[in-house]
C-alpha positions in Angstrom: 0.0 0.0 0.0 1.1 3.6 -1.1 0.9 6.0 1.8 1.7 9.5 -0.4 0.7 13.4 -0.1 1.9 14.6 -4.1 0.3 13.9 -7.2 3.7 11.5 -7.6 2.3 9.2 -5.4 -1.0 9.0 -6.8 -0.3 8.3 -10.3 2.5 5.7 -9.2 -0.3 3.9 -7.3 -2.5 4.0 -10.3 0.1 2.7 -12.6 0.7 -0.2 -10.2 -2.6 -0.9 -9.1 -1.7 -0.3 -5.8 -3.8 0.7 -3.1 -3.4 3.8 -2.0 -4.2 6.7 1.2 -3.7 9.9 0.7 -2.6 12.3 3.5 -4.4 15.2 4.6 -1.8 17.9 3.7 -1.9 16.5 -0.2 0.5 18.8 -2.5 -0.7 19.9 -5.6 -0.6 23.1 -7.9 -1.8 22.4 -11.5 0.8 24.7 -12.8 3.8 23.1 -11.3 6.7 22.7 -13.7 6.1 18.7 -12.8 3.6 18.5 -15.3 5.3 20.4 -18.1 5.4 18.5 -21.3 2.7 15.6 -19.8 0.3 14.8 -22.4 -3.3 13.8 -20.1 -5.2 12.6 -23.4 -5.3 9.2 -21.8 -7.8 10.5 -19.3 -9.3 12.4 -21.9 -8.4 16.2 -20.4 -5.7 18.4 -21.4 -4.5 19.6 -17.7 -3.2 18.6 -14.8 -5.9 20.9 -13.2 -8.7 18.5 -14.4 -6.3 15.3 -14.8 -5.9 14.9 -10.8 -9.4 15.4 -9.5 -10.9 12.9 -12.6 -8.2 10.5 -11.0 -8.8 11.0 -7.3 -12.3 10.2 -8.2 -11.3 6.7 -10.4 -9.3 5.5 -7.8 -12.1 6.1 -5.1 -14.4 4.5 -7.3 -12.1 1.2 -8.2 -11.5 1.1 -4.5 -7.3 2.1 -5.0 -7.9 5.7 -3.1 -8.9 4.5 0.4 -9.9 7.3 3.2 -10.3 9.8 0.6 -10.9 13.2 2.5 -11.1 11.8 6.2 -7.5 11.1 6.9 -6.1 13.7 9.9 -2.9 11.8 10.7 -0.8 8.8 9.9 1.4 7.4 11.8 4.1 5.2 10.0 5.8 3.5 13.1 3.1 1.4 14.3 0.8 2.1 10.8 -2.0 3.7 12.8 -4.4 6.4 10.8 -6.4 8.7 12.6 -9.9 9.8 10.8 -11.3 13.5 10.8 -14.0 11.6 13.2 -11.5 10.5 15.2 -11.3 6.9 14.8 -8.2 4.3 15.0 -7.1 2.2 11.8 -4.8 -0.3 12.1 -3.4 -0.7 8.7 -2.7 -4.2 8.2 -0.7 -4.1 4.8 3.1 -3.6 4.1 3.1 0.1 3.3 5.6 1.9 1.6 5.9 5.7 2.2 6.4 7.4 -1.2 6.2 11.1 -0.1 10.0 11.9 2.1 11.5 15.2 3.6 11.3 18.4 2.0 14.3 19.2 0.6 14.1 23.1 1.5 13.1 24.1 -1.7 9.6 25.2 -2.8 8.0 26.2 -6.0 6.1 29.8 -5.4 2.8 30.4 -7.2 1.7 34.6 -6.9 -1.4 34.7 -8.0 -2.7 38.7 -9.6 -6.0 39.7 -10.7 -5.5 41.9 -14.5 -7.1 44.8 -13.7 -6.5 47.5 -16.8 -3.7 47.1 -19.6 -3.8 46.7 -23.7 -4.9 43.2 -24.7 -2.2 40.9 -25.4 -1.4 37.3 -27.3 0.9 36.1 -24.5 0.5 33.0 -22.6 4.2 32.3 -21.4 6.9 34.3 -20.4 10.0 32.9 -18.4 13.1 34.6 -17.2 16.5 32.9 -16.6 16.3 33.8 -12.4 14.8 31.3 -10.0 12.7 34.2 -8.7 10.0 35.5 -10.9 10.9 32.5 -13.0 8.1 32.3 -15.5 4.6 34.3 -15.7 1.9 32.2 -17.3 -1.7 33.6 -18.5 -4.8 32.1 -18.5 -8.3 33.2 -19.2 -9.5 34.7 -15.8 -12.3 32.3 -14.1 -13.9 35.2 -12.5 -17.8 35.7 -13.2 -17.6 39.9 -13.5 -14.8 39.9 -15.8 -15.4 39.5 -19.5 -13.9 36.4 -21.3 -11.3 38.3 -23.2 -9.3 39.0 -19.5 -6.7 37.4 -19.0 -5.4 37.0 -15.5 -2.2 35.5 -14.4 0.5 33.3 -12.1 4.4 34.7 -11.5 6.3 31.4 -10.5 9.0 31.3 -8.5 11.9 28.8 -6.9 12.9 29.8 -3.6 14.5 28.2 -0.6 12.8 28.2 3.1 15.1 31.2 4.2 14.0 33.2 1.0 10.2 32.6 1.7 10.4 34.3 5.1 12.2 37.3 3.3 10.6 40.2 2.5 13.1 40.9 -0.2 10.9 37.7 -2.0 7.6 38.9 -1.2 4.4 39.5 -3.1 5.4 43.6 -3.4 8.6 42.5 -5.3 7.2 40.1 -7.1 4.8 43.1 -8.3 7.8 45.2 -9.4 9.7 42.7 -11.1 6.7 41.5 -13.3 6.3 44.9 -14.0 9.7 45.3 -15.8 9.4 41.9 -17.2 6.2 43.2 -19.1 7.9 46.2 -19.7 10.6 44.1 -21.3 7.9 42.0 -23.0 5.9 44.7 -24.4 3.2 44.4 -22.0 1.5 47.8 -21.6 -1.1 49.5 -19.7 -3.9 51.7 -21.1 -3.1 54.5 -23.7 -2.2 57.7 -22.3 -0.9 60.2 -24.6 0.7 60.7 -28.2 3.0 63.0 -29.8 2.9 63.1 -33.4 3.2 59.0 -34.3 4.2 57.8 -30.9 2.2 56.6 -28.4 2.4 56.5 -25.3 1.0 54.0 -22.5 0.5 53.8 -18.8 2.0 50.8 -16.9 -0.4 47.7 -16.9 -2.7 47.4 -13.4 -2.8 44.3 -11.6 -4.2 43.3 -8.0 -2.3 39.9 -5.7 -4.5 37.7 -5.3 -3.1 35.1 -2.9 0.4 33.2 -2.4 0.1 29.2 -2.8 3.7 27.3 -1.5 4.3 23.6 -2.9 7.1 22.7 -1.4 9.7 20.0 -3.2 9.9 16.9 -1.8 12.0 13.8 -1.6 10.4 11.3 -3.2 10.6 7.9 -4.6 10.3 9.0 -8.1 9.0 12.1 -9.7 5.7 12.5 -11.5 7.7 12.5 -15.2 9.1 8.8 -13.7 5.6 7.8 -12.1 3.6 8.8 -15.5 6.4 6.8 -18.1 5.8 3.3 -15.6 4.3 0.6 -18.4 0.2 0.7 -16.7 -0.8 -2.3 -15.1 -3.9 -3.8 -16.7 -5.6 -5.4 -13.1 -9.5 -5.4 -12.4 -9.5 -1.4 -11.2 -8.2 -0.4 -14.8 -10.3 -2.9 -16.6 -13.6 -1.6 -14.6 -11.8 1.9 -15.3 -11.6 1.5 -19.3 -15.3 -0.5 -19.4 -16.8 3.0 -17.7 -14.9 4.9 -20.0 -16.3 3.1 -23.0 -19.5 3.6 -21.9 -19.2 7.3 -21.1 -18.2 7.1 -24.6 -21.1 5.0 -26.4 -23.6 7.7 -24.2 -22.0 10.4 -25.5 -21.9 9.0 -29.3 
């Protein structure tokens, strides 16, 4: 049994067929550089944001993910899981812990809200420095905001030390991504022009929130876990039988 907290752990269970618990502090971001280059078409999606949940579910429903959701504590000596209701599980299985140490690095995500600027075609921009490392746009999810808004994560690599520095904080972050749009050709609203030139004010953005993933030691990474050859055992087979059928109703 797989006792894991990273996306790692869950797909190595799944391509092993291995039963599986979750722990409660799970570590995920959808736009970790983990799942650059990972094609998802075998689950039918195209991101790790809808890849994960589609497999959490699977494996709950093929009876891989056990405690999904109610696990507040494992402990590994004596192989005892403590429920969110409080209750005592012995596990009776050889376990293998798949999720190790951090190793005092962490991948940053700052999230900001576009608030007034030109429209632009951009969707990547990356930067040779661990700090402000890459800035990646998407379309905004928010309800009040039309379609055409693109909002964006700055993504960052910083140690334990640098996260508790200000000199790394959400305020910097601001004034760097302003020079990399600057750099990029990423403007504000128009302001003024003088004969052909025009002129443009600096684009307006608003932080939303700060997520941490921190990098762990692991077994393997998710690259490694995704490439294992998929076992074919009876939670695949029910898997692939549901997935025909989703299929056939959709037809």
């Amino acid at each position: 049994m797989i006792i894991g907290k990273s996306a790692a752990s869950l797909v190595y269970a799944w391509r092993t067929q291995q039963k599986c618990i979750l722990l409660d502090d799970f570590i995920f971001h959808h736009l970790s550089d983990e799942f650059d280059d990972i094609d998802f078409s075998e689950f039918n999606v195209q991101t790790a944001r809808e890849m994960i949940p589609n497999l959490i579910f699977t494996m709950s429903l093929t009876s891989l993910l056990l405690y999904n959701g109610n696990v507040a504590s494992f402990r590994s000596e004596n192989q005892e899981l403590i429920t969110k209701g409080n209750t005592k599980i012995i596990i009776n299985e050889e376990i293998e812990i798949f999720d190790h140490e951090s190793t005092g690095l962490n991948q940053v995500f700052d999230d900001f809200y576009w608030r007034a600027g030109k429209p632009h075609d951009k969707m990547l921009i990356k930067s040779e420095e661990d700090f402000c490392k890459r800035i990646v746009f998407y379309e905004s999810r928010r309800s009040n905001v039309s379609k055409s808004v693109k909002d964006f994560t700055v993504i960052s690599l910083m140690s334990d030390d640098e996260l508790l520095d200000p000199s790394y904080g959400n305020g910097i972050v601001r004034i760097k991504t302003q020079r990399m749009f600057k750099k990029n050709d990423i403007k504000g609203e128009f302001s003024w022009q003088r004969g052909d030139k025009r002129y443009y004010k600096k684009a307006k953005f608003d932080f939303e929130r700060r997520s941490v993933l921190p990098k762990l030691t692991q077994k393997m990474t998710f690259k490694e876990a995704w490439n294992l050859e998929q076992k074919k055992e009876k939670p695949w087979i029910m898997w692939k039988k549901l997935m025909s059928k989703e299929k056939t109703w959709l037809d």
